[in-house]
C-alpha positions in Angstrom: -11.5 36.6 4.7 -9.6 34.3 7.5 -8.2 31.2 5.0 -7.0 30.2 9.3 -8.0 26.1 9.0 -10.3 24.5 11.5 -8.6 23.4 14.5 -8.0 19.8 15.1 -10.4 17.6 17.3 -8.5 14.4 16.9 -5.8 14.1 19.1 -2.3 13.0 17.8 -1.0 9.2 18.1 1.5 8.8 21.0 4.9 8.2 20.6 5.6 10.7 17.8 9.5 11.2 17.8 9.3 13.1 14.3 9.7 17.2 15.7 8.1 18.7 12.7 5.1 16.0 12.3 1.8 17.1 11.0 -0.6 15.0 10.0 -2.1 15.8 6.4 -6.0 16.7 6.9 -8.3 14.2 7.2 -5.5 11.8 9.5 -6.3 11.3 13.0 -4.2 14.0 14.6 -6.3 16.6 12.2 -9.7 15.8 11.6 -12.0 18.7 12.1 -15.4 18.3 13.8 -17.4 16.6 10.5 -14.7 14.7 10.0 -14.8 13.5 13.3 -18.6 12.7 13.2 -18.6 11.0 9.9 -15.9 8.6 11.5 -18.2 8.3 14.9 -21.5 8.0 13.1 -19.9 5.6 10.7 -18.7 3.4 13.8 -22.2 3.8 15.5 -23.5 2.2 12.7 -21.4 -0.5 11.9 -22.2 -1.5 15.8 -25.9 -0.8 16.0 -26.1 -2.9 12.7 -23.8 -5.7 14.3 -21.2 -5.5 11.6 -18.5 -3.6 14.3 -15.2 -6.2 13.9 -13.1 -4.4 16.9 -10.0 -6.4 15.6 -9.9 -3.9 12.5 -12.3 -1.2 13.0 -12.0 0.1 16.7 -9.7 3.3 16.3 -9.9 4.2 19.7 -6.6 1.6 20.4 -4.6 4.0 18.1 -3.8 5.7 21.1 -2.7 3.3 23.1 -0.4 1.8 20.3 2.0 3.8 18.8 3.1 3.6 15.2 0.0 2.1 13.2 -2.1 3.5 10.8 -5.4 4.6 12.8 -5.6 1.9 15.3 -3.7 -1.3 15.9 -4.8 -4.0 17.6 -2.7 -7.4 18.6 -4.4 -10.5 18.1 -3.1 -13.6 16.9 0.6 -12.4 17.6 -0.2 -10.4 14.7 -1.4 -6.4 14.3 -4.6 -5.2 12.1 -5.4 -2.4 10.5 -8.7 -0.5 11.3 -10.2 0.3 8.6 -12.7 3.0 9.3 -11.3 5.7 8.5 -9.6 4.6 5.4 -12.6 4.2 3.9 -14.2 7.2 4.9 -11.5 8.9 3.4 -11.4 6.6 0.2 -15.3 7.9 -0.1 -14.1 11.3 0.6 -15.8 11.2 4.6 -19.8 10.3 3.0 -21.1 7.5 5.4 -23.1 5.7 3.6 -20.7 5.0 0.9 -17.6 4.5 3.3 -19.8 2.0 5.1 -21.3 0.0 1.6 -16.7 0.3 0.2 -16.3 -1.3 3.8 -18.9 -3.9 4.4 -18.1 -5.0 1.0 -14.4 -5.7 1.5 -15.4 -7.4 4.7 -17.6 -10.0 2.8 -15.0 -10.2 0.2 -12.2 -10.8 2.8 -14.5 -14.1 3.8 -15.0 -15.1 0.8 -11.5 -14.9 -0.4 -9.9 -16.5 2.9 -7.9 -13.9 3.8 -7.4 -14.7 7.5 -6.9 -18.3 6.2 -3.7 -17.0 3.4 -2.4 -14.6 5.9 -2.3 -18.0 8.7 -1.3 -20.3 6.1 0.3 -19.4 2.8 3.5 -20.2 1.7 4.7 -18.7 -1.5 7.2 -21.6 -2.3 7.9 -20.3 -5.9 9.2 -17.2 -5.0 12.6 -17.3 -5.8 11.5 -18.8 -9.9 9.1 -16.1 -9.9 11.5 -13.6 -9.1 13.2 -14.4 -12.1 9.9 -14.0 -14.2 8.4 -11.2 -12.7 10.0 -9.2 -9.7 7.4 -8.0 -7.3 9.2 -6.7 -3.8 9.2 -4.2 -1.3 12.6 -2.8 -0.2 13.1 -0.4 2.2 12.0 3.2 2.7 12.2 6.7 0.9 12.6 10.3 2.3 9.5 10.3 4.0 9.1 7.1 5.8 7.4 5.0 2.9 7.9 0.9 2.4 9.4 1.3 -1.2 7.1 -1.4 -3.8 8.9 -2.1 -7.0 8.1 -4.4 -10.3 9.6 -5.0 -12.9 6.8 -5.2 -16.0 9.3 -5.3 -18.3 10.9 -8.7 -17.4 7.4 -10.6 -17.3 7.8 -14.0 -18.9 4.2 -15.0 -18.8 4.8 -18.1 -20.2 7.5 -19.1 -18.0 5.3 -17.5 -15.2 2.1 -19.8 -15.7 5.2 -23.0 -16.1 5.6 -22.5 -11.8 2.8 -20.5 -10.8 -0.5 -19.5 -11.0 -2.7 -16.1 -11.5 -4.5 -17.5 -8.3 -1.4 -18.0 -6.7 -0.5 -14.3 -7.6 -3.7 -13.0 -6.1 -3.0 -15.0 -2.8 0.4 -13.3 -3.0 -0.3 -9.8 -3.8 -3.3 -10.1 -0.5 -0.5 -11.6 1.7 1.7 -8.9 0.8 -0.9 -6.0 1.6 -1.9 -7.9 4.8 1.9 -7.3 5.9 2.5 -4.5 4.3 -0.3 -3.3 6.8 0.5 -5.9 10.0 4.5 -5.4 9.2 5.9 -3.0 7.1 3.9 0.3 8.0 4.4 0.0 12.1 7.9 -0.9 11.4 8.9 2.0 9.2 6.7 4.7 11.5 8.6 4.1 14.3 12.0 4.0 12.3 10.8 7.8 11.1 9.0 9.0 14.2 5.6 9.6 13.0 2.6 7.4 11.1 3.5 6.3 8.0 0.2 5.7 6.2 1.4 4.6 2.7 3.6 3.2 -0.1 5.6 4.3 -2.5 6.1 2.2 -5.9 8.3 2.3 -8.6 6.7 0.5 -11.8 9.7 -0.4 -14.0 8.8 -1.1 -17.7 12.4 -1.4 -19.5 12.3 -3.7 -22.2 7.9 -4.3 -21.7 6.7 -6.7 -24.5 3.2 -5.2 -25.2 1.9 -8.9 -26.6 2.7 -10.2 -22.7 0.9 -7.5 -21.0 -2.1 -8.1 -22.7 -1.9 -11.5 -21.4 -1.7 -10.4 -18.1 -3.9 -7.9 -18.2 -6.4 -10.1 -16.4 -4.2 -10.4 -13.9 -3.1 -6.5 -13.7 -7.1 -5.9 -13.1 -7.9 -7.7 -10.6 -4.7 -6.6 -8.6 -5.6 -3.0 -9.3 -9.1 -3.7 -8.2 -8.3 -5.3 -4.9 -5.3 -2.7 -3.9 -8.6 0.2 -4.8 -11.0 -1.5 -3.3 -9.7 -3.5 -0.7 -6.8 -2.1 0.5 -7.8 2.3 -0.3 -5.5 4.9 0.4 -2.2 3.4 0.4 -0.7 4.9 -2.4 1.6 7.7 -1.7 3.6 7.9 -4.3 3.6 5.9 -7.5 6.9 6.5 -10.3 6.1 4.6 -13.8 9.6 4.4 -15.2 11.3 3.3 -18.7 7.6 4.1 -20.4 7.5 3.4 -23.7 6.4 5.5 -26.7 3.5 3.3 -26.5 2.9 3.3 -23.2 -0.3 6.1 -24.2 -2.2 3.0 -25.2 -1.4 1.3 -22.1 -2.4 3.5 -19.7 -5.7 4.3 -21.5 -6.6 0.8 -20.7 -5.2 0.9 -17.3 -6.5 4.8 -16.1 -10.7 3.1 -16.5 -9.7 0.7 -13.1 -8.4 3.6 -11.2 -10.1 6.7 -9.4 -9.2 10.2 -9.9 -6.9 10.2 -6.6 -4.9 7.4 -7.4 -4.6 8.6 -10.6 -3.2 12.3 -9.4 -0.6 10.0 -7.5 0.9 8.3 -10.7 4.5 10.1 -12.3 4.8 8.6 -15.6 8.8 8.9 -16.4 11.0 7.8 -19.6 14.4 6.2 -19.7 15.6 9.8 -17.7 14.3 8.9 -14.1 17.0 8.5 -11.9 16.8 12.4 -10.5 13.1 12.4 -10.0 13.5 8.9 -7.7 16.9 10.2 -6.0 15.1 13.2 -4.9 12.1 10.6 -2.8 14.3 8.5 -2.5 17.9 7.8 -0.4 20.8 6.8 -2.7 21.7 3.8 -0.3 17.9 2.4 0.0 17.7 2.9 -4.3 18.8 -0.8 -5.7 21.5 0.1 -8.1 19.8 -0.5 -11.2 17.5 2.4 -10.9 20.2 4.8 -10.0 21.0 4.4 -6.3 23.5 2.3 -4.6 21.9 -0.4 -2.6 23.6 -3.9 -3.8 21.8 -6.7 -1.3 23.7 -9.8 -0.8 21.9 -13.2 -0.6 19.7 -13.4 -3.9 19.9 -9.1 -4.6 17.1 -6.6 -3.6 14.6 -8.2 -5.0 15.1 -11.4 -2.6 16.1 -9.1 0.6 13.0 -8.1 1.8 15.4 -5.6 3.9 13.7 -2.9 5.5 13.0 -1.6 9.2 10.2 -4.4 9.4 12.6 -7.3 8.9 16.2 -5.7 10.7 18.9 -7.6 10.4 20.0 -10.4 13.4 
């Protein structure tokens, strides 16, 4: 029996540099022919039905801009993500369910103002909160990937709440995905030479005080619901670090919010980590506390947001 996979009726983006790129199946570049017509029924819809947003959900610009995830458009001085087949492949290419995932974020995106945070929001705090709970990107690893790390472990919530709010996080951890989508992935695709699609995140929880988690397990929710919901399939890779013997309990409470492919994603390490991240991840773009060699000057790594999407002057 031939195991020969169906050939490809998506064309490739233009502008690929990357030799040896192949697009995993299911990416534009290699969708086979129901793949294909899930994504052109599912836009057929979404315009017969007058929810069609061309801004985020008209692939067809992918190839006439190089470097984005699916399509890119510029408006605004700003690019956006289509969305279309994201969720189709968050709902495992089944059109009805891609389509109720995505008209669901796009009444969610009103009602949280997310054009309005993404125009307008200024995280003033972020250099106190930094101190309370590190949340940056930094860089990129082997394959091309906008490196996410927090630091769990050095939460103080109470010091937190004293400059900041969980709102204010929310706001935050939208703005981030919106350039993580706008930014950071067009930025680190053309610095590897093919599309880079998603993340990869290093959870650090050295020193994590199970009495403050649960305080901000609210929090931890909600920004696991919106990153599954709202923002699917950009998790590539995902290293839990310093876990703690107790860490079972945790992640019982934490594996419920999370579907069986992000869950696949997920390494959970202990204190012995470094050679599992040094092998994803390049010594010098590895901040030096977790075992590489990257020491950023002006505030650290955490304060750098040094990368391909923000080069230096």
């Amino acid at each position: 029996m031939s195991t020969t996979e169906p050939a490809s009726v998506s064309p490739l983006p233009e502008g690929i540099t990357d030799p040896n790129y192949k697009p995993l199946k299911g990416r534009l570049g290699n969708l086979d022919i129901p793949q294909q017509h899930a994504l052109d029924t599912l836009k057929k819809q979404l315009q017969d039905e007058g929810h069609f947003v061309p801004e985020r959900m008209d692939d067809a610009t992918l190839l006439r801009h190089v470097f984005c995830l699916f399509c890119e458009r510029r408006t605004a001085n700003r690019s956006v993500l289509c969305v279309s087949e994201r969720f189709l492949r968050a709902r495992k290419f089944d059109v009805p369910k891609a389509k109720a995932m995505l008209l669901s974020a796009e009444q969610w995106r009103k009602d949280f103002k997310v054009d309005d945070i993404v125009s307008n929001f200024d995280f003033k705090e972020k250099e106190e909160v930094d101190k309370y709970y590190p949340q940056y990107y930094h860089k990129m690893d082997k394959d091309g990937r906008p490196i996410y790390i927090e630091r769990l472990g050095k939460l103080d919530i109470k010091a937190l709440y004293a400059i900041t709010t969980q709102e204010r996080q929310l706001q935050r951890l939208v703005f981030e995905y919106e350039k993580f989508i706008s930014e950071r992935l067009p930025a680190c695709s053309k610095a590897i030479g093919h599309p880079v699609e998603t993340s990869c995140t290093i959870l650090d929880l050295h020193n994590v005080s199970l009495t403050n988690f649960y305080r901000v397990k609210d929090y931890v929710s909600m920004a696991a619901s919106i990153g599954q919901d709202r923002y699917p399939e950009c998790m590539g890779k995902f290293y839990i670090i310093n876990a703690p013997w107790a860490f079972s309990g945790v992640w019982s409470l934490i594996k419920p919010w999370l579907d069986e492919v992000t869950v696949s994603k997920i390494d959970i390490l202990g204190s012995g980590y470094k050679d599992k991240l040094l092998a994803q991840i390049p010594a010098e773009n590895l901040p030096k506390e977790f075992g590489g060699t990257c020491q950023c000057s002006g505030g650290g790594c955490s304060l750098s947001d040094a990368g391909p999407w923000n080069p230096e002057e």
